[in-house]
Backbone as XML, in Angstrom:
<?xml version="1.0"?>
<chain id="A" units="angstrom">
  <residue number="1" name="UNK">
    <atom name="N" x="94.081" y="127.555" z="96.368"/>
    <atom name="CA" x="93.345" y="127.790" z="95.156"/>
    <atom name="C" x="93.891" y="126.923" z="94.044"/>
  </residue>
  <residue number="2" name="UNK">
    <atom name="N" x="93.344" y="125.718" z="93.759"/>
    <atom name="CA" x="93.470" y="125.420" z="92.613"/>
    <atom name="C" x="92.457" y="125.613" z="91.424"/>
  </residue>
  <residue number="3" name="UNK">
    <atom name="N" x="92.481" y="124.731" z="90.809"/>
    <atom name="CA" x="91.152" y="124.856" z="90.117"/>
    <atom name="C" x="90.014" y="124.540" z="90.292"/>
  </residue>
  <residue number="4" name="UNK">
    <atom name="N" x="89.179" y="125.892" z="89.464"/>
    <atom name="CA" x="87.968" y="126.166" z="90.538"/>
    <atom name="C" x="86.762" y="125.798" z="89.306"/>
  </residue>
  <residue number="5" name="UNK">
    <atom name="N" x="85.616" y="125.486" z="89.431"/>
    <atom name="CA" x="84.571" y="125.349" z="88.354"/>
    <atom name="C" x="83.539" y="125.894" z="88.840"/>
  </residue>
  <residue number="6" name="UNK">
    <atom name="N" x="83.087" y="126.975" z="87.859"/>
    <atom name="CA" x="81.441" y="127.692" z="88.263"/>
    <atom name="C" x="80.884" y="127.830" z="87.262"/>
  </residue>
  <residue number="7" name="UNK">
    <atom name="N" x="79.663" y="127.429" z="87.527"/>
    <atom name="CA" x="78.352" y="127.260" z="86.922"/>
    <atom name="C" x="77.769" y="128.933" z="86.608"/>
  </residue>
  <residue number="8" name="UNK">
    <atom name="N" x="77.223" y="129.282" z="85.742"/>
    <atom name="CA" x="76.837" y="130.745" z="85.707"/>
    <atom name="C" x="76.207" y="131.178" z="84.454"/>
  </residue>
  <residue number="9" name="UNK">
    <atom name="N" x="75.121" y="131.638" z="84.267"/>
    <atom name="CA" x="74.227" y="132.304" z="83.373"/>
    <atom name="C" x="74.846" y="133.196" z="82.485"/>
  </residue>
  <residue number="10" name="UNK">
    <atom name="N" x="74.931" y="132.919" z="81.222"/>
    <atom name="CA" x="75.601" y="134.005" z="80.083"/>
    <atom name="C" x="75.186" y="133.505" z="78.790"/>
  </residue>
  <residue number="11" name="UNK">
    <atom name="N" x="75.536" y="134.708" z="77.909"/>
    <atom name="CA" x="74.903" y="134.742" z="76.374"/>
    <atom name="C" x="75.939" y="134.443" z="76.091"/>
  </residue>
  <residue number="12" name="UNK">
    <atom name="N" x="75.183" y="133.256" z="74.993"/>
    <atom name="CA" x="76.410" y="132.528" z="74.147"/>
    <atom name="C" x="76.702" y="133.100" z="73.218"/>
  </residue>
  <residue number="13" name="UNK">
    <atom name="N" x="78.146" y="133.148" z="72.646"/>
    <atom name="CA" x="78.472" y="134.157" z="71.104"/>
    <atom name="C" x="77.532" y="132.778" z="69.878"/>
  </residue>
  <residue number="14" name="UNK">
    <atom name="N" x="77.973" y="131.886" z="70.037"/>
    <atom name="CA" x="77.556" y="130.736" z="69.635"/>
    <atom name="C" x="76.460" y="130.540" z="69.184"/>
  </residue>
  <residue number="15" name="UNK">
    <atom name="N" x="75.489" y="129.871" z="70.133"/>
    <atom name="CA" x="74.678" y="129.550" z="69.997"/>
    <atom name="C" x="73.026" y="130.641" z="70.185"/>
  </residue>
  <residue number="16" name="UNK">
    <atom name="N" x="73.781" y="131.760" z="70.312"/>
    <atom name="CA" x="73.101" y="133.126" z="70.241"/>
    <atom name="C" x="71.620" y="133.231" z="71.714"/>
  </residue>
  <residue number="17" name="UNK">
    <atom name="N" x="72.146" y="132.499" z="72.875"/>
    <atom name="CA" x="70.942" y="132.458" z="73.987"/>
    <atom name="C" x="71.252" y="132.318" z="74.968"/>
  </residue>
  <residue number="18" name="UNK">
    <atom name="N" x="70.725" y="133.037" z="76.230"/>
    <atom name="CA" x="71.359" y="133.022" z="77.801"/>
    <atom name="C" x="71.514" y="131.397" z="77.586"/>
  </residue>
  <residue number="19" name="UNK">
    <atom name="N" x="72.242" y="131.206" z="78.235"/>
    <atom name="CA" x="72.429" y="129.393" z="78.761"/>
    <atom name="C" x="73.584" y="129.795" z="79.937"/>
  </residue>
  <residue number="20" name="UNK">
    <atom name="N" x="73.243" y="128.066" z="80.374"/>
    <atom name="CA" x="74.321" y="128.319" z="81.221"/>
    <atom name="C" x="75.799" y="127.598" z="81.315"/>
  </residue>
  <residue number="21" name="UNK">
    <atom name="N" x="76.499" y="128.283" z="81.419"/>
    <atom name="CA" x="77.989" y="128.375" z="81.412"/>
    <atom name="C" x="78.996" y="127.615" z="82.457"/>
  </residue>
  <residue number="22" name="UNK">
    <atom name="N" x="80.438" y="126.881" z="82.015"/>
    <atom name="CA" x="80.750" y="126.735" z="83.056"/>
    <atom name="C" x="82.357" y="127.368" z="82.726"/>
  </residue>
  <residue number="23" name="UNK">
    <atom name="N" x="82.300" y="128.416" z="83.585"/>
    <atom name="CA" x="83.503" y="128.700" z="84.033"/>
    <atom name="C" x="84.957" y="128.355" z="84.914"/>
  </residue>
  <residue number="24" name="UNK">
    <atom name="N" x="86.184" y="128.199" z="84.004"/>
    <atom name="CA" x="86.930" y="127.436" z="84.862"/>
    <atom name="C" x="88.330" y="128.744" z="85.100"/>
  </residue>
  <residue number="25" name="UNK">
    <atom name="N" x="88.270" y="128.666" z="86.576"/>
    <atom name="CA" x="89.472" y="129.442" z="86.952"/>
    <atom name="C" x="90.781" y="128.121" z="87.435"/>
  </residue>
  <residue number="26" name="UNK">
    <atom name="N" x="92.092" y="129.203" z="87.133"/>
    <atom name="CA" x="92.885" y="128.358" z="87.811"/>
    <atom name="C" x="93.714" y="129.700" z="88.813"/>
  </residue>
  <residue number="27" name="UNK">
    <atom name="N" x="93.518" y="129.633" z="89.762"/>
    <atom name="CA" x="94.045" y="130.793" z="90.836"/>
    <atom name="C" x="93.069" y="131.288" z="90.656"/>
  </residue>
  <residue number="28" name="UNK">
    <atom name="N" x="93.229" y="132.500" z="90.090"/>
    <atom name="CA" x="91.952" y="133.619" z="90.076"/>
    <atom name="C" x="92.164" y="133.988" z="88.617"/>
  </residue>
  <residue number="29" name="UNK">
    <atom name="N" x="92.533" y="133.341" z="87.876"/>
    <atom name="CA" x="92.775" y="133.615" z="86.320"/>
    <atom name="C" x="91.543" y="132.791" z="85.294"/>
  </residue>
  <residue number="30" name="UNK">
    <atom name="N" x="90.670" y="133.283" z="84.777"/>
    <atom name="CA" x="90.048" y="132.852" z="83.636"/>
    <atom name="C" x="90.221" y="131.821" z="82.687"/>
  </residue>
  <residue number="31" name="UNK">
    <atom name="N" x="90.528" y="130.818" z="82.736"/>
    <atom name="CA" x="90.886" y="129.882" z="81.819"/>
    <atom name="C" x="90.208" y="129.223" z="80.701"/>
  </residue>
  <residue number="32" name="UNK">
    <atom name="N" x="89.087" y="128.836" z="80.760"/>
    <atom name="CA" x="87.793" y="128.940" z="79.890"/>
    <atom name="C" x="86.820" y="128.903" z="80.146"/>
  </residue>
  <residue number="33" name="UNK">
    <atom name="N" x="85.771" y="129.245" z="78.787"/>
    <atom name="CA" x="84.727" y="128.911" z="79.107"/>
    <atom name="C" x="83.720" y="127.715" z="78.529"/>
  </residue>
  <residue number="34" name="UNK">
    <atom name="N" x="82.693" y="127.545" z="79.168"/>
    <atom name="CA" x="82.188" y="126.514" z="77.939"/>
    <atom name="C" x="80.204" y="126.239" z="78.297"/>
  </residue>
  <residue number="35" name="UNK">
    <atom name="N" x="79.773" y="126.350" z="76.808"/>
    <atom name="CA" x="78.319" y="126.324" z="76.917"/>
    <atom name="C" x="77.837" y="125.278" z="77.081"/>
  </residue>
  <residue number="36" name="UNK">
    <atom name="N" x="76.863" y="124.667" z="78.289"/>
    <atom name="CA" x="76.158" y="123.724" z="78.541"/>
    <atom name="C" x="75.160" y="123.124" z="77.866"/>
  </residue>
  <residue number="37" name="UNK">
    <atom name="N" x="74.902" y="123.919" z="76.367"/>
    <atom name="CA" x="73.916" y="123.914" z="75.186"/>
    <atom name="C" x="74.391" y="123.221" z="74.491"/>
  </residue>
  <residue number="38" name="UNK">
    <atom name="N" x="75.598" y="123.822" z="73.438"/>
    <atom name="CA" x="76.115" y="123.718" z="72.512"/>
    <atom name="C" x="77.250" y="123.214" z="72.663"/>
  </residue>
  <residue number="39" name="UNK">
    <atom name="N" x="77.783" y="123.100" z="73.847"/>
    <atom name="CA" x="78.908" y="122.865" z="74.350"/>
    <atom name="C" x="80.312" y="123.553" z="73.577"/>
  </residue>
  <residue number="40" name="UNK">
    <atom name="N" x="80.324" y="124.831" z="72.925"/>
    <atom name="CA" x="80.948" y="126.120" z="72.547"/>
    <atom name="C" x="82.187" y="126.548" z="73.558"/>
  </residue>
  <residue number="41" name="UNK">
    <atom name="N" x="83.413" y="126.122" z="73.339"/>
    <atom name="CA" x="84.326" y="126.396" z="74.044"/>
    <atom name="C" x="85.210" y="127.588" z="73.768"/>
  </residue>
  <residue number="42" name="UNK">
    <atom name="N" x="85.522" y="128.665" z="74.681"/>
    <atom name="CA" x="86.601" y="129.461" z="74.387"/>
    <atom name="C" x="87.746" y="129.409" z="75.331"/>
  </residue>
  <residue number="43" name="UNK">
    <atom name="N" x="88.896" y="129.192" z="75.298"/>
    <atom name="CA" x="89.851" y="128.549" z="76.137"/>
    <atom name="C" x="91.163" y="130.083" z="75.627"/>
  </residue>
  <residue number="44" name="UNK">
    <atom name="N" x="91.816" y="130.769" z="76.729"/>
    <atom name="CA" x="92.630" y="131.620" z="76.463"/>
    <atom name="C" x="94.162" y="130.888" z="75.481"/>
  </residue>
  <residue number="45" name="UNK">
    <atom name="N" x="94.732" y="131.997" z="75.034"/>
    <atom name="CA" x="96.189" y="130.671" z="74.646"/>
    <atom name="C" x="96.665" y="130.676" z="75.952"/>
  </residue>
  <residue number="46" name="UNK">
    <atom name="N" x="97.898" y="129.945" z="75.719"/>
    <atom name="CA" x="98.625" y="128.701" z="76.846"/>
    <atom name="C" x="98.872" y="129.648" z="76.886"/>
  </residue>
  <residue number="47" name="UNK">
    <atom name="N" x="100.575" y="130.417" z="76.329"/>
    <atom name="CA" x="101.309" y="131.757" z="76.636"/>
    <atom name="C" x="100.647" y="132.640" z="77.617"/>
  </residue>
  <residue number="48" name="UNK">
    <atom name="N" x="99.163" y="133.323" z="77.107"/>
    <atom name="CA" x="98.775" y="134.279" z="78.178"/>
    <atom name="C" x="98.253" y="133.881" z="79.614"/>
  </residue>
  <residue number="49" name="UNK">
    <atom name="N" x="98.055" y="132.666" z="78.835"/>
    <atom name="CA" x="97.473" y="131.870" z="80.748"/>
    <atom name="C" x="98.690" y="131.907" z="82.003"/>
  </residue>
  <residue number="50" name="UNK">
    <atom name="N" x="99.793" y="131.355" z="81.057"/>
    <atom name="CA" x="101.358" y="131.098" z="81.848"/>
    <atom name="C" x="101.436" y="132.693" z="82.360"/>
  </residue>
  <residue number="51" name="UNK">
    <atom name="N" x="101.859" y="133.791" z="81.673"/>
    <atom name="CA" x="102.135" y="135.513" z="81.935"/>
    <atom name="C" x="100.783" y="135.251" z="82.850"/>
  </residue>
  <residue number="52" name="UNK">
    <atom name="N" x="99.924" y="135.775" z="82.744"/>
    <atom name="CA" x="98.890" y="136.037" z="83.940"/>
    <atom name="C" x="98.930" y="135.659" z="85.260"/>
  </residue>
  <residue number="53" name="UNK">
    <atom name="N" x="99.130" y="133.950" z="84.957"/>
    <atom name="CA" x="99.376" y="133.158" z="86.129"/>
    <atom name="C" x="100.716" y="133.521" z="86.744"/>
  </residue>
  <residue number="54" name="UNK">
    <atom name="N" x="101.643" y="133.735" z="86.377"/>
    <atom name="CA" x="103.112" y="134.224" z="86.802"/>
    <atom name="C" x="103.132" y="135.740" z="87.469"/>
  </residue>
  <residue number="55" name="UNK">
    <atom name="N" x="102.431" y="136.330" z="87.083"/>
    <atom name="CA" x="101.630" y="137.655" z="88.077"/>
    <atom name="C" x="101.157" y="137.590" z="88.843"/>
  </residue>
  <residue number="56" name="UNK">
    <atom name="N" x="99.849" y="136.731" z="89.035"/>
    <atom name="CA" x="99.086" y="136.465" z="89.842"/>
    <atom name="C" x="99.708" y="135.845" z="90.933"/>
  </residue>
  <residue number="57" name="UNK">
    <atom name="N" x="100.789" y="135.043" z="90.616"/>
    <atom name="CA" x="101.204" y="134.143" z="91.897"/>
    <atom name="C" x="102.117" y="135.138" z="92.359"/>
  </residue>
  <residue number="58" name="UNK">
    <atom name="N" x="102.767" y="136.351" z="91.864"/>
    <atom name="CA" x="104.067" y="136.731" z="91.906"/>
    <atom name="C" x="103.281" y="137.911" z="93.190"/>
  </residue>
  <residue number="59" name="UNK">
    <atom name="N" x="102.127" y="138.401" z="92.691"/>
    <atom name="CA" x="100.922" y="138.963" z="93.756"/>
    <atom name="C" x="101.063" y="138.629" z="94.796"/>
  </residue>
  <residue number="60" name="UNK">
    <atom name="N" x="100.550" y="137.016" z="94.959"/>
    <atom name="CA" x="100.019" y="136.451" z="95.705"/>
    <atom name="C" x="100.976" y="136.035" z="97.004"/>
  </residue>
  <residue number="61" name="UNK">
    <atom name="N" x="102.149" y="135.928" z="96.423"/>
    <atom name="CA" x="103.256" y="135.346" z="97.574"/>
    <atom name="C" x="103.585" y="136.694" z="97.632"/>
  </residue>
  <residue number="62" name="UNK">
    <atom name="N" x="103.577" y="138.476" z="97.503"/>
    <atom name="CA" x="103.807" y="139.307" z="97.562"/>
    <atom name="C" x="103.172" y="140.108" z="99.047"/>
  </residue>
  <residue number="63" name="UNK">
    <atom name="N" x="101.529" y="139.776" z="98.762"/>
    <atom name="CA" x="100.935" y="140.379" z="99.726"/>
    <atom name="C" x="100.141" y="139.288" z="100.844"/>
  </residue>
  <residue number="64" name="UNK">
    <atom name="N" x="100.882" y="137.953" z="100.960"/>
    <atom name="CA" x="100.689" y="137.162" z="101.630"/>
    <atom name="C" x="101.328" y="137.143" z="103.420"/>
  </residue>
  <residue number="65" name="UNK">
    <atom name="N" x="102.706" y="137.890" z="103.560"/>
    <atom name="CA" x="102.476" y="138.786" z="104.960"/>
    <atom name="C" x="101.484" y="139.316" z="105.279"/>
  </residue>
  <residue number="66" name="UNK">
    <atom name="N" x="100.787" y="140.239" z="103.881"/>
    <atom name="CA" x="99.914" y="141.086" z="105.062"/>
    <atom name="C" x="98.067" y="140.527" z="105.388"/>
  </residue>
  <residue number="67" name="UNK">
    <atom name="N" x="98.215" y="139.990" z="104.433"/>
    <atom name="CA" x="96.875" y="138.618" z="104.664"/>
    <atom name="C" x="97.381" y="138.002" z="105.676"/>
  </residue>
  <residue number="68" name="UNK">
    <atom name="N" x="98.295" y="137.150" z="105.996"/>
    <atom name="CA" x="98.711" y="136.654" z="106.815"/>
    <atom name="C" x="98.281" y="137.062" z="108.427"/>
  </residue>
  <residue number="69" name="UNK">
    <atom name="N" x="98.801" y="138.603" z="108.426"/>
    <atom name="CA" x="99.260" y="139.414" z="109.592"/>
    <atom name="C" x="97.358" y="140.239" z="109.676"/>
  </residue>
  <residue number="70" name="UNK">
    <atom name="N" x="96.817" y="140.617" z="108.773"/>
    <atom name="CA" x="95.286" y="140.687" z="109.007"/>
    <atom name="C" x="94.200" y="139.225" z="109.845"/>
  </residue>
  <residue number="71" name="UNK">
    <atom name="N" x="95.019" y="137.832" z="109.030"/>
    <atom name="CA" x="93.952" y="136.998" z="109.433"/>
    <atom name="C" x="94.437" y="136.609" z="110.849"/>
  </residue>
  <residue number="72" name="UNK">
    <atom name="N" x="95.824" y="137.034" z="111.326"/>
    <atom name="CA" x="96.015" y="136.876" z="112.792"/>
    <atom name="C" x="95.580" y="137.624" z="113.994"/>
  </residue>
  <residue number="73" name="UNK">
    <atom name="N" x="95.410" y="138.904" z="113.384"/>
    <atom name="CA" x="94.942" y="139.858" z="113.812"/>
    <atom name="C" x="93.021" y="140.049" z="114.636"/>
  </residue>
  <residue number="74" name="UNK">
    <atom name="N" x="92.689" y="139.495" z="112.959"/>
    <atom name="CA" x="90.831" y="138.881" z="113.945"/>
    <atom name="C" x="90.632" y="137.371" z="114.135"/>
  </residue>
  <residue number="75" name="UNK">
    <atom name="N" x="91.418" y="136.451" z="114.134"/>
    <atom name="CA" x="91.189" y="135.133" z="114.801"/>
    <atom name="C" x="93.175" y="134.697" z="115.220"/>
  </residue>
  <residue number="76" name="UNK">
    <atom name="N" x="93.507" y="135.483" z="116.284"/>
    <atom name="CA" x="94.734" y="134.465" z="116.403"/>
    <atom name="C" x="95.151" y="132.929" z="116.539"/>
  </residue>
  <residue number="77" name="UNK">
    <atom name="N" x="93.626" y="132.493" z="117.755"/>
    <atom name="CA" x="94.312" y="131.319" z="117.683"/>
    <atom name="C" x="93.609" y="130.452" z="116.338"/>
  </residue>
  <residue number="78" name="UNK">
    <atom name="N" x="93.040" y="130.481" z="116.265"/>
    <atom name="CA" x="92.204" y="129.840" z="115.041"/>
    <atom name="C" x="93.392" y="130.062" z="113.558"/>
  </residue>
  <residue number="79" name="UNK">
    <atom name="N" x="94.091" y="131.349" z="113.830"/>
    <atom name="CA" x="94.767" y="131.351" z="112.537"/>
    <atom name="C" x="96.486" y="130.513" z="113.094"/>
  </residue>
  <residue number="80" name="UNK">
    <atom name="N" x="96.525" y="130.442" z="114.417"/>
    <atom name="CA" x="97.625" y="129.821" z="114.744"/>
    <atom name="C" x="97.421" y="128.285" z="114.829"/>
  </residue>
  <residue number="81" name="UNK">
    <atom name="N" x="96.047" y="127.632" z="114.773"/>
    <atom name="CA" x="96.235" y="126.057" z="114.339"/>
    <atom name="C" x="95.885" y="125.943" z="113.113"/>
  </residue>
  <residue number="82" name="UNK">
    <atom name="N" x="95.495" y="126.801" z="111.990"/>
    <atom name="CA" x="95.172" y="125.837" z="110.944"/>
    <atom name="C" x="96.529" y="126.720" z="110.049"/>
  </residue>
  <residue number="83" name="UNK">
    <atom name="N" x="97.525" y="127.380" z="110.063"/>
    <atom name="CA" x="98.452" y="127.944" z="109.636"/>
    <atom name="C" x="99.232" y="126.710" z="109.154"/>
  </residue>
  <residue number="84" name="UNK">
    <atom name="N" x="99.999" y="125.947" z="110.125"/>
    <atom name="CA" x="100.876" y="124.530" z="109.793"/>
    <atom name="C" x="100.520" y="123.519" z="108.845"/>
  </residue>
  <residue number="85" name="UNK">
    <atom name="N" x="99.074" y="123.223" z="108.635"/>
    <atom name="CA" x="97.919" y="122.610" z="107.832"/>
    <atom name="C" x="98.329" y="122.983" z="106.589"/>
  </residue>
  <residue number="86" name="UNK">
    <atom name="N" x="97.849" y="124.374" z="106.478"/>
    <atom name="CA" x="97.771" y="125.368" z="105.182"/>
    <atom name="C" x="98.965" y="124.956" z="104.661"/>
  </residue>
  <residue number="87" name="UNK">
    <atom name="N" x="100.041" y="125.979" z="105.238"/>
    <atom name="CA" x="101.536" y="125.994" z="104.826"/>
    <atom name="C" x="101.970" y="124.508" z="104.496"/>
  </residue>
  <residue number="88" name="UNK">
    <atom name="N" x="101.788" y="123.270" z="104.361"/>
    <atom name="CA" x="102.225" y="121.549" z="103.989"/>
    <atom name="C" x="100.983" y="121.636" z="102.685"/>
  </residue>
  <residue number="89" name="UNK">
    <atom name="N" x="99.982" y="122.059" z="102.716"/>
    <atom name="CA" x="99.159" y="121.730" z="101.603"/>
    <atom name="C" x="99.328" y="122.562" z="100.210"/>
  </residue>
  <residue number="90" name="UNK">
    <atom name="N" x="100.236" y="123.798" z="100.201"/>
    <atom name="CA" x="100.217" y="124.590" z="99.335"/>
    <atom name="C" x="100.883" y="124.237" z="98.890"/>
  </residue>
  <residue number="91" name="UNK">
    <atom name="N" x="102.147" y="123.919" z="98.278"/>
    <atom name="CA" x="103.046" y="123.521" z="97.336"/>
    <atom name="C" x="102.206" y="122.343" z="96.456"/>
  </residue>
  <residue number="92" name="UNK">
    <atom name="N" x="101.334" y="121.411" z="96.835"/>
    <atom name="CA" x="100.236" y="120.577" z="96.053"/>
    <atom name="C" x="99.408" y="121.483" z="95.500"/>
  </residue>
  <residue number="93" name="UNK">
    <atom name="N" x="98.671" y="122.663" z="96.274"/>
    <atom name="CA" x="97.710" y="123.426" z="95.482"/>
    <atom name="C" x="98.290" y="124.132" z="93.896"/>
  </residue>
  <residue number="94" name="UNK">
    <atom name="N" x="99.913" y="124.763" z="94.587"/>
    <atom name="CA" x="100.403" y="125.400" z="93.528"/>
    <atom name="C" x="100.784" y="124.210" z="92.450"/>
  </residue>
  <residue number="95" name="UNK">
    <atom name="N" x="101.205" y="123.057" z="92.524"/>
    <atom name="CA" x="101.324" y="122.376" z="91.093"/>
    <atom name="C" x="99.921" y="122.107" z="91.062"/>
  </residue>
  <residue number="96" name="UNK">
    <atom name="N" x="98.801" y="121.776" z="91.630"/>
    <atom name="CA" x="97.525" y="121.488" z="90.736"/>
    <atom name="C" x="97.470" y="122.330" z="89.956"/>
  </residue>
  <residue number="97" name="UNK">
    <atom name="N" x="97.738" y="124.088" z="89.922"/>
    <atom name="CA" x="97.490" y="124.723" z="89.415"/>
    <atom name="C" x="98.421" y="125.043" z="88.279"/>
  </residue>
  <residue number="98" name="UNK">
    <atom name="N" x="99.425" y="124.540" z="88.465"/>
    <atom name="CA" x="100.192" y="124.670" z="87.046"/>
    <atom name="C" x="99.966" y="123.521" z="86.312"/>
  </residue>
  <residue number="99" name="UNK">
    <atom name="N" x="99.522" y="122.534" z="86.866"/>
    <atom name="CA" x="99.284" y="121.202" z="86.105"/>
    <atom name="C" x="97.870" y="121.414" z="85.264"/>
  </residue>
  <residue number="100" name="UNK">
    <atom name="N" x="97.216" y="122.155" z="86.142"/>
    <atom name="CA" x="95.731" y="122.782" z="85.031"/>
    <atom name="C" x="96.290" y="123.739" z="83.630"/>
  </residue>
  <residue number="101" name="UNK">
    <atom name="N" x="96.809" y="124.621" z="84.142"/>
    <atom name="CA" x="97.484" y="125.805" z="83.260"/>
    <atom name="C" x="97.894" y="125.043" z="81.947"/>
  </residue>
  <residue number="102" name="UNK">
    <atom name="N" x="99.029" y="124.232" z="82.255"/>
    <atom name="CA" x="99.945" y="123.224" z="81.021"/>
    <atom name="C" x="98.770" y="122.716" z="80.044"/>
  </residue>
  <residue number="103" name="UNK">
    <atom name="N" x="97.517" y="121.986" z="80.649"/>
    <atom name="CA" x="96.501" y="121.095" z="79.510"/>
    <atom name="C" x="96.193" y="121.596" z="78.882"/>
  </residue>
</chain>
């Protein structure tokens, strides 16, 4: 999970009309938003992004045995070749995602 961008229908405080939106996560954390109209940005502060994100990951490497031990459970071998893959690519995912967080 790095950073993620979605497109999505919402009322602008702004520009006062459904439009559509693009939402940017980094993990699963909210980071901003911004109107495709008016182009109306609301962006969280840095501080609460960092605390959130420091939870979220603190989560994430928490209950990652048991994700782990579920996704072996209904596809073993499938979760036993792309496991080695995963595990070399994540330490890149996790700085994309602090490298988003910091801007």
């Amino acid at each position: 999970m790095s950073k993620e961008i979605i497109e999505t229908s919402l009322e602008c405080p702004h520009c006062g009309e459904e439009t559509v939106h693009e939402l940017v996560y980094v993990g699963r954390i909210l980071a901003s938003t911004t109107c495709m109209k008016c182009h109306a940005q609301v962006k969280h502060e840095a501080d609460d992004l960092r605390i959130a994100y420091g939870r979220d990951l603190a989560h994430r490497i928490a209950t990652k045995p048991f994700r782990l031990f579920r996704r072996f459970r209904r596809a073993p071998v499938t979760t036993a070749l792309e496991t080695p893959r995963k595990a070399m690519s994540m330490p890149r995912k996790i700085w994309e995602e602090i490298r988003t967080l910091l801007r």
